[in-house]
C-alpha positions in Angstrom: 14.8 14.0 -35.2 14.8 12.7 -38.4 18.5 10.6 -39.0 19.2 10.0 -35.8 18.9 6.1 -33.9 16.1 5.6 -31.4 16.4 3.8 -28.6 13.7 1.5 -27.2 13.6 1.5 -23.4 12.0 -1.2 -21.6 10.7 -0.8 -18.2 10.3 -3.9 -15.9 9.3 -3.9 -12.3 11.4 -5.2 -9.7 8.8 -4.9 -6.8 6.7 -7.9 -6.5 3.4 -7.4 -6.8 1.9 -10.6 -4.6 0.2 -9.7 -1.4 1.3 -12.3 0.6 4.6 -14.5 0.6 3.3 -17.9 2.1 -0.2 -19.4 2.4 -1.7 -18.2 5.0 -2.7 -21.8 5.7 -0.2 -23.8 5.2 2.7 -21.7 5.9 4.2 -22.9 2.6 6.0 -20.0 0.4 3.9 -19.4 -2.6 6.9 -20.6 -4.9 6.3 -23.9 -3.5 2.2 -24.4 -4.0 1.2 -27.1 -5.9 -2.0 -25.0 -6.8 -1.9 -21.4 -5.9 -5.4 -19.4 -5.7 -5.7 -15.8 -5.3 -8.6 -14.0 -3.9 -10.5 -11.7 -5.9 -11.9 -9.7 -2.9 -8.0 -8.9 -0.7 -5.8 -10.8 -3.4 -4.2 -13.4 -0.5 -2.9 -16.4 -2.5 -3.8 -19.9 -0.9 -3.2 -23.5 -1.7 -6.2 -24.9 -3.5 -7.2 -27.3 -1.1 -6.5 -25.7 2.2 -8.2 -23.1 1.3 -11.3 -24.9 0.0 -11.3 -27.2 3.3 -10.9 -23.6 5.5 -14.2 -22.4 3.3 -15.6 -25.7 4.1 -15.1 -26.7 7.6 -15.3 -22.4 9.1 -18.0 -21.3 6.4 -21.4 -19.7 7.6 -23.5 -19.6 4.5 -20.7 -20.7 2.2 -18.2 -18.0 3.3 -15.2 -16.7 6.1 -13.1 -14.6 6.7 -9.8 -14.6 4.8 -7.1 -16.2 6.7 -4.5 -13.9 6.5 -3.8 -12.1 9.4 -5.7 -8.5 10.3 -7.7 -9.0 6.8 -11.1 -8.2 7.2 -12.2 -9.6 3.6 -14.0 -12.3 3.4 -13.8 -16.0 1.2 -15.9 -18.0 -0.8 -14.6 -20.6 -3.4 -16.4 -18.8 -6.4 -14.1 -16.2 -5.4 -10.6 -18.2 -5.8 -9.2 -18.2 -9.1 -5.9 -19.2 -10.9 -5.3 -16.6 -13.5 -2.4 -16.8 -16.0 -0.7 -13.7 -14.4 -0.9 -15.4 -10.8 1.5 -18.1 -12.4 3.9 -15.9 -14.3 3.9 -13.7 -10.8 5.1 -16.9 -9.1 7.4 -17.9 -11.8 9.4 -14.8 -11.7 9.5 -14.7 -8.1 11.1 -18.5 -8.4 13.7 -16.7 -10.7 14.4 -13.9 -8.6 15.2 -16.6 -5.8 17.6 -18.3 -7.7 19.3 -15.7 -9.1 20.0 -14.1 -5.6 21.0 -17.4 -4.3 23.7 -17.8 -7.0 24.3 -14.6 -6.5 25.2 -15.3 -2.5 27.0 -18.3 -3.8 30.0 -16.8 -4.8 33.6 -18.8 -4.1 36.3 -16.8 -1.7 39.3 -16.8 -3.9 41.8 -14.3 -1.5 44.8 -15.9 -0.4 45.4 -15.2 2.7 49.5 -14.8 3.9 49.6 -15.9 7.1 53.3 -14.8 7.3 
């Protein structure tokens, strides 16, 4: 109505929207690749090179099947890409970490009076 203060709202997700949490290859947690790929056929993020040495050492005409577990999908390198939002995904996941970690970290200030 006209006179009165409007409020802007802005909505932000707290659910994380990557697939999987580590490589499926290397075990490593996605936070911690060097260069992260995703899928474009089931979305699986990979380290660049394990992924591109799985492709190349298990590929039958120039593709196999994703390494995540129970995924039936399968991966070729013209299918691994490194988009902008894979990057910021990862970033705030980082974030997220840390903050819960400092969160955890807080000092225990109660006395106890053993008396």
């Amino acid at each position: 109505m006209p006179g009165e203060e409007q409020e802007e709202i802005i909505m932000t997700s707290s659910q994380c929207s990557l697939v999987n949490m580590t490589c499926p290859l290397t075990g490593k947690p996605v936070t911690e690749l060097e260069d992260p790929v995703r899928s474009t056929e089931c979305k699986h993020i990979y380290e660049k090179q394990a992924v591109m040495h799985h492709i190349k050492v298990h590929a039958k005409r120039r593709s196999c099947k994703c390494a995540a577990a129970g995924c039936p999908k399968m991966l070729t390198a013209d299918k691994l890409i490194c988009d902008p939002l894979l990057r910021i995904e990862i970033d705030e996941l980082r974030l997220r970490g840390n903050r819960s970690t400092q969160a955890q970290m807080v000092a225990d200030c109660t006395e106890i009076d053993e008396d």
